[in-house]
SEDREN-323082 format. One line per 2 residues: number of its first residue (from 1); their letters; for each residue x, y, z of N, C-alpha, C. Coordinates in steps of 0.1 Angstrom, whole numbers, padded with zeros to 4 digits. Layout:
N
NUM> A> X,Y,Z,X,Y,Z,X,Y,Z  ...
//
This chain:
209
1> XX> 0441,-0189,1430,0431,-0178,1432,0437,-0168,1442  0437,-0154,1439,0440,-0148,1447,0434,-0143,1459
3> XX> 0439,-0142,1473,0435,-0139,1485,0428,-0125,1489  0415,-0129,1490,0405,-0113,1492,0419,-0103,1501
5> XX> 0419,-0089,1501,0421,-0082,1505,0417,-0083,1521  0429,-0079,1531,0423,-0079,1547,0413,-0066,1546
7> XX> 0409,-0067,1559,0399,-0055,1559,0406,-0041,1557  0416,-0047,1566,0424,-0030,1560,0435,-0024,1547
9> XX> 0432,-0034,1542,0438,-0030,1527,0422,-0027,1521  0415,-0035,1525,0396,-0031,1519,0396,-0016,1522
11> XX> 0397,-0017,1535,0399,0003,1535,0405,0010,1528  0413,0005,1526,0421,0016,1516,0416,0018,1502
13> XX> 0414,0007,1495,0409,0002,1485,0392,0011,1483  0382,0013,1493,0371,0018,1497,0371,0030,1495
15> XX> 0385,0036,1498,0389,0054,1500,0394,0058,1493  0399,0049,1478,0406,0052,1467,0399,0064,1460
17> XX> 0403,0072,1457,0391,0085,1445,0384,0079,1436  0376,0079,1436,0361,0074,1429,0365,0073,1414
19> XX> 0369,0090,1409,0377,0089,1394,0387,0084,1391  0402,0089,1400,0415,0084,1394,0417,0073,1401
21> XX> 0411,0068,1409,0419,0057,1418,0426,0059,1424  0432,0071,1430,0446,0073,1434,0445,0066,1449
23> XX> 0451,0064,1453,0456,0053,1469,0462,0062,1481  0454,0063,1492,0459,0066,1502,0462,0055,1512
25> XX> 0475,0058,1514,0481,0041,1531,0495,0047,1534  0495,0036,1539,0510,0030,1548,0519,0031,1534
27> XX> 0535,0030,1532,0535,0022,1526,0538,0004,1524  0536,0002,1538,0536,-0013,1539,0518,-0014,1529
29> XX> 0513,-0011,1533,0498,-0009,1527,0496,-0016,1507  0501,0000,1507,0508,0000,1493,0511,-0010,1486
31> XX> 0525,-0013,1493,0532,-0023,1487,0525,-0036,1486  0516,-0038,1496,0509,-0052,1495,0494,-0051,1488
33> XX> 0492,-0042,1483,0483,-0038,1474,0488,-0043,1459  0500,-0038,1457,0508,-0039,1444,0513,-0053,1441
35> XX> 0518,-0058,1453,0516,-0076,1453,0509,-0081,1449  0497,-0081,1449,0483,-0084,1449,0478,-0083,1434
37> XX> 0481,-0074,1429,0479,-0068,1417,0470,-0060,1416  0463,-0054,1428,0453,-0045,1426,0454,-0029,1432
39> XX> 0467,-0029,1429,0473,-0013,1425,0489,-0013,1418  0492,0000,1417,0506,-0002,1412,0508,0011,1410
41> XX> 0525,0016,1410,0531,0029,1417,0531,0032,1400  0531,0045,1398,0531,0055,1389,0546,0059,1386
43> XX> 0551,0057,1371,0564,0058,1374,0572,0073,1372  0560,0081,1373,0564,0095,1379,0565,0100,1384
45> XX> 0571,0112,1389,0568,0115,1400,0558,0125,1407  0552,0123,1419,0557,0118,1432,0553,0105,1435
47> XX> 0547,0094,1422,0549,0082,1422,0540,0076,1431  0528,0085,1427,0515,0080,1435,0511,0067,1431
49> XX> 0503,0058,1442,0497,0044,1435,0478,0045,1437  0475,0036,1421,0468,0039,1418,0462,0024,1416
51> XX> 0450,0024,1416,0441,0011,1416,0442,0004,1400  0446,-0002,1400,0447,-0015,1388,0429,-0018,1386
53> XX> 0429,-0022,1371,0412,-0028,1374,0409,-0036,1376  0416,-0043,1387,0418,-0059,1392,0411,-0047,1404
55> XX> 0417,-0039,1410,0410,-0030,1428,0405,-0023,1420  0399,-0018,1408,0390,-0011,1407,0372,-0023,1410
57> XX> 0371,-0034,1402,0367,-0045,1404,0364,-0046,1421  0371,-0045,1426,0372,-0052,1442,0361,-0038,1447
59> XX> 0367,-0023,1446,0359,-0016,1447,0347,-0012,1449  0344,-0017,1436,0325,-0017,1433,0320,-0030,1437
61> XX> 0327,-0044,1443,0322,-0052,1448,0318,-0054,1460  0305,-0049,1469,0306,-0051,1485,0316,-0063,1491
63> XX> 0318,-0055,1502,0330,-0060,1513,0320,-0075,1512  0329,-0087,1516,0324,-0104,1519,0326,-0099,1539
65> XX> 0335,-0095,1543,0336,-0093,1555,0336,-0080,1559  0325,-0074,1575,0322,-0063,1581,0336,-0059,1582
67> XX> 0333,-0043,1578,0349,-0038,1582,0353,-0030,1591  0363,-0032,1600,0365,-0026,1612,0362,-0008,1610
69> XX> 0358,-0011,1626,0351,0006,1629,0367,0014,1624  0362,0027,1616,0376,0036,1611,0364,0050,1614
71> XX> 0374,0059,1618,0368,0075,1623,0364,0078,1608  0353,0082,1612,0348,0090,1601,0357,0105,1600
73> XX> 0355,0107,1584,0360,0113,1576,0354,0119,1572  0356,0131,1568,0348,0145,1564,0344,0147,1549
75> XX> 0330,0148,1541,0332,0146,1527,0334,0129,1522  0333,0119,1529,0339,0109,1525,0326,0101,1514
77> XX> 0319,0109,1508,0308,0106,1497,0317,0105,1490  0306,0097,1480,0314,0089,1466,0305,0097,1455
79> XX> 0313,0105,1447,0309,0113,1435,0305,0104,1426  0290,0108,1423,0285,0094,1410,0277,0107,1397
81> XX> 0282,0104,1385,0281,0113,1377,0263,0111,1373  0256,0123,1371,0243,0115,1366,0240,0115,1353
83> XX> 0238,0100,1350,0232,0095,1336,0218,0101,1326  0212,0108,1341,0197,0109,1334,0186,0099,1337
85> XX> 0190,0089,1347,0179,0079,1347,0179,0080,1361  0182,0090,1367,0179,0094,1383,0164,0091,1384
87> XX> 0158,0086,1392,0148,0092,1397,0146,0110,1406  0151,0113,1413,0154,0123,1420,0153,0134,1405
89> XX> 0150,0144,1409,0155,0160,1399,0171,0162,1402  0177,0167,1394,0191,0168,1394,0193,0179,1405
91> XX> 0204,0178,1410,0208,0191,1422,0217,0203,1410  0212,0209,1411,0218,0220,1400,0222,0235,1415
93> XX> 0227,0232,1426,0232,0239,1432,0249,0241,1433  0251,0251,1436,0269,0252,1439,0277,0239,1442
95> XX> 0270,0236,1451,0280,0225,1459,0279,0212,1444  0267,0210,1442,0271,0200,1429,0285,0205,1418
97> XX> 0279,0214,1412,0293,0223,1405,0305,0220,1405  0305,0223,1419,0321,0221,1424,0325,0208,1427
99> XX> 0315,0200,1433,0323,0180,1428,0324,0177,1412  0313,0187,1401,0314,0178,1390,0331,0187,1389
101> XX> 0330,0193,1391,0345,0203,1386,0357,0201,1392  0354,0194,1405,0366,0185,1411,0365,0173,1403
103> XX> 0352,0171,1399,0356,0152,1394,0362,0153,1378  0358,0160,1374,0365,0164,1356,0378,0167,1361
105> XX> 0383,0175,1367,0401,0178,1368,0405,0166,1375  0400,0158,1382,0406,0149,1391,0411,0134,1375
107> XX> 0393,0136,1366,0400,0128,1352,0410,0136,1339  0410,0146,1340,0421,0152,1334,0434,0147,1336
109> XX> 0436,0147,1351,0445,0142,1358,0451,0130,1355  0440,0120,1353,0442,0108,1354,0443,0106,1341
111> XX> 0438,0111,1330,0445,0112,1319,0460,0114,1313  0465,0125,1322,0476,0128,1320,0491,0115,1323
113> XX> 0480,0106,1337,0490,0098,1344,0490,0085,1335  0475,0084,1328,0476,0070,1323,0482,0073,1308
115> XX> 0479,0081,1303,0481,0083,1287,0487,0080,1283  0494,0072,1273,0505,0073,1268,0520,0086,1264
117> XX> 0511,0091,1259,0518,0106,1257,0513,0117,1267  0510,0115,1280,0500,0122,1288,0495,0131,1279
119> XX> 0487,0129,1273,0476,0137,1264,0461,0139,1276  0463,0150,1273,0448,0152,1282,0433,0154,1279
121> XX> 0439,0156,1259,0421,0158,1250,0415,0141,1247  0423,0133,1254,0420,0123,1243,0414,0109,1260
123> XX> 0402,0105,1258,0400,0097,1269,0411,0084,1272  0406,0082,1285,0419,0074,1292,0410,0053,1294
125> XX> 0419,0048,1300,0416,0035,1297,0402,0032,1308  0407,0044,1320,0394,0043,1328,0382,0045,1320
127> XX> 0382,0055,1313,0365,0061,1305,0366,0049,1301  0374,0042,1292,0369,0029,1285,0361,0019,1292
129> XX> 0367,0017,1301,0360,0005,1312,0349,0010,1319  0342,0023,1319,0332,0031,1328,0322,0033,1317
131> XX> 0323,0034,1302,0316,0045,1290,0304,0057,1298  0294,0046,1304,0285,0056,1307,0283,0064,1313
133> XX> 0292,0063,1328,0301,0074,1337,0306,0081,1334  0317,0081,1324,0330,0088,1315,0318,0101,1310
135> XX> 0315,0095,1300,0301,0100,1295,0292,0112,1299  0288,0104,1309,0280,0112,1318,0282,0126,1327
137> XX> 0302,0120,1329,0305,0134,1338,0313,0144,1330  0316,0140,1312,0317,0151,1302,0305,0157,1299
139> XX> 0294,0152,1298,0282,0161,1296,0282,0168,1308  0276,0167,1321,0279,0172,1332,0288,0183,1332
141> XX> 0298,0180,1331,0313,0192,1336,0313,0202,1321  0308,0198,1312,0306,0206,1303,0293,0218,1302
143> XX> 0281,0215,1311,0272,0223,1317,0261,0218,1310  0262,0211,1306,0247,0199,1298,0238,0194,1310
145> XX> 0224,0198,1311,0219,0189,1320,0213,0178,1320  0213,0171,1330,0209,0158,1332,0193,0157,1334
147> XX> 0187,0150,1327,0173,0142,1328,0169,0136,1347  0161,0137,1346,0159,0129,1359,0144,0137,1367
149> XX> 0139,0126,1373,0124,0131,1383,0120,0143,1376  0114,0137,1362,0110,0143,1354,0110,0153,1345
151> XX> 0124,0161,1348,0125,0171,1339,0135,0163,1329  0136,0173,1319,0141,0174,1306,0157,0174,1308
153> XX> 0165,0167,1297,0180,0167,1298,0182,0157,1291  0198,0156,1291,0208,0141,1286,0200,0127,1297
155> XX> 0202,0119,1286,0202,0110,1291,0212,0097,1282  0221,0093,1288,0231,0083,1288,0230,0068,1286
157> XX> 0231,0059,1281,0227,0045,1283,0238,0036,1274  0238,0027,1284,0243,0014,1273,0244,0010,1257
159> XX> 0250,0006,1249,0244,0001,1240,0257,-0015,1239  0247,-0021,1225,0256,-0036,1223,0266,-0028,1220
161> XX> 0268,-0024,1213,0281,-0021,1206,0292,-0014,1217  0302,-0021,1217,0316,-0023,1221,0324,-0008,1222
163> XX> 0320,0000,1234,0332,0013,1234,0320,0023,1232  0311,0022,1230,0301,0031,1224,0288,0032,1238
165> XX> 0280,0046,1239,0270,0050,1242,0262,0057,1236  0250,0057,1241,0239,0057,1231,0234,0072,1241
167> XX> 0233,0086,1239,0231,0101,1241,0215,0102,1237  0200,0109,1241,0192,0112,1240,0190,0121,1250
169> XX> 0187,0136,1242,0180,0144,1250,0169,0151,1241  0167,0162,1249,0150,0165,1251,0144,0171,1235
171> XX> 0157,0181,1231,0153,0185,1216,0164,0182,1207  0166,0185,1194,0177,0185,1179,0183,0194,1187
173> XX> 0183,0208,1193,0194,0217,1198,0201,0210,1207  0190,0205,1215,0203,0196,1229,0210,0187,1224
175> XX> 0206,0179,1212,0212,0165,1210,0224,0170,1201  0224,0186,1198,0232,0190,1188,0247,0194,1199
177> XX> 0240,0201,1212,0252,0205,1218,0255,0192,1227  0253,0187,1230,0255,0171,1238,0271,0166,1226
179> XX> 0265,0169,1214,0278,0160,1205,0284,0173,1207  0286,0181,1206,0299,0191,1210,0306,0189,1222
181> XX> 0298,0188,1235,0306,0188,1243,0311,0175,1247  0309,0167,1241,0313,0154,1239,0324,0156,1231
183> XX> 0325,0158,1218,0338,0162,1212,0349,0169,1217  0344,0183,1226,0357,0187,1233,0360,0180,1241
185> XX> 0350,0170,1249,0359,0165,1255,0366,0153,1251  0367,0153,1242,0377,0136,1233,0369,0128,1232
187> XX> 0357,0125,1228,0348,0120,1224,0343,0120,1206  0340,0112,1200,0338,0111,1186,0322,0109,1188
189> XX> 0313,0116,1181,0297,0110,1185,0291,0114,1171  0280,0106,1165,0275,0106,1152,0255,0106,1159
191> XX> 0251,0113,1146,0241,0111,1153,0233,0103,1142  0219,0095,1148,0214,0085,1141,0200,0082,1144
193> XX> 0192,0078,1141,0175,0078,1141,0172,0065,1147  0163,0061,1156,0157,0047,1160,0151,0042,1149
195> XX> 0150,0033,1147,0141,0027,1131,0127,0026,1134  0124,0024,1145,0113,0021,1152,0106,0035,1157
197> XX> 0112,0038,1166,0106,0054,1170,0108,0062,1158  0115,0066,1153,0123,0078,1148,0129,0088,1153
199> XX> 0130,0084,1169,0137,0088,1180,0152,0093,1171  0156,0102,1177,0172,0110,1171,0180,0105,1182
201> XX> 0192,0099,1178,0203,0099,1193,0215,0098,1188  0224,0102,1200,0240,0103,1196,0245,0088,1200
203> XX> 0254,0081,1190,0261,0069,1195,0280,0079,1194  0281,0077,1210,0291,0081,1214,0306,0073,1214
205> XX> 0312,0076,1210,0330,0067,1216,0335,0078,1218  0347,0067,1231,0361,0076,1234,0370,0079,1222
207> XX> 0373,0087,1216,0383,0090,1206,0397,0088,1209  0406,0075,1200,0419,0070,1203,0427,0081,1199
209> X> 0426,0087,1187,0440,0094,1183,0433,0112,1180
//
């Protein structure tokens, strides 16, 4: 079994980018991160390291041990895309804008690093492991709004089916532009009826080729 992370590789691990993963440390840090298996160096350059989903995993799992006092950091919020099942009304101000617009280029990015062919239309293995995230911050960054403390919008959810999310918004026009901007962004989405309600909704995938 492998050996929890010390507190200060936890830090590091804590302060990785929300989207790409990318790794800031030492590189003694690093290196014993990559040991571990829960990161590993980019073999391009400038050969940044990036969280494996072995420390993506570790990430989202609270610390087992309190972690040593570190100076706060300016901005050091964690960008969370919204699904639509906020309670809260959406923040539809500037400063939102500009994180969904840092957080879409920061996954462009990360597309480019993971991709095979660095293709940048086509989603990356992170959106696979995230769907409703991935999801969430293409409608988002695309200018679709989000559902929540009662107003009208996208709303994002789970479904059984494997690689797929299930898209519901407020009218046929929204649910019509929801699958567009899903498609531009490398997304394949079909739309389909509840049997039960007769509810309309999009079942979304990441698009492989």
């Amino acid at each position: 079994m492998t050996r929890p992370p010390t507190a200060a590789l936890r830090r590091v691990i804590d302060a990785a980018d929300p989207v790409t993963g990318r790794l800031r440390g030492t590189p003694a840090q690093l290196a014993a991160l990559v040991r571990q298996g829960l990161a590993f160096r980019h073999p391009r350059p400038p050969h940044d390291h990036f969280l494996t989903p072995a420390g993506h995993r570790i990430r989202e799992t609270p610390a087992c041990v309190p972690p040593e006092p570190a100076p706060a950091a300016p901005d050091s919020g964690v960008f969370v895309a919204r699904t639509g099942d906020e309670e809260k009304p959406p923040d539809r101000g500037p400063g939102r804008a500009r994180e969904v617009h840092s957080a879409w280029q920061g996954l462009l990015e990360l597309r480019r690093m993971t991709n095979p062919d660095a293709s940048t239309d086509r989603p990356c293995g992170w959106e696979r492991a995230h769907l409703v995230q991935a999801a969430a911050l293409a409608l988002e960054a695309a200018g679709q709004r989000p559902a929540g403390g009662g107003e009208e919008g996208y709303r994002v959810r789970e479904t059984p089916q494997p690689e797929a999310v299930a898209v519901y918004a407020g009218t046929a026009d929204d649910l019509r532009a929801c699958a567009s901007a899903l498609e531009r962004s490398g997304w394949q989405a079909g739309e389909y009826t509840e049997p039960r309600t007769r509810r309309r909704y999009l079942l979304a995938s990441p698009r492989r080729v």
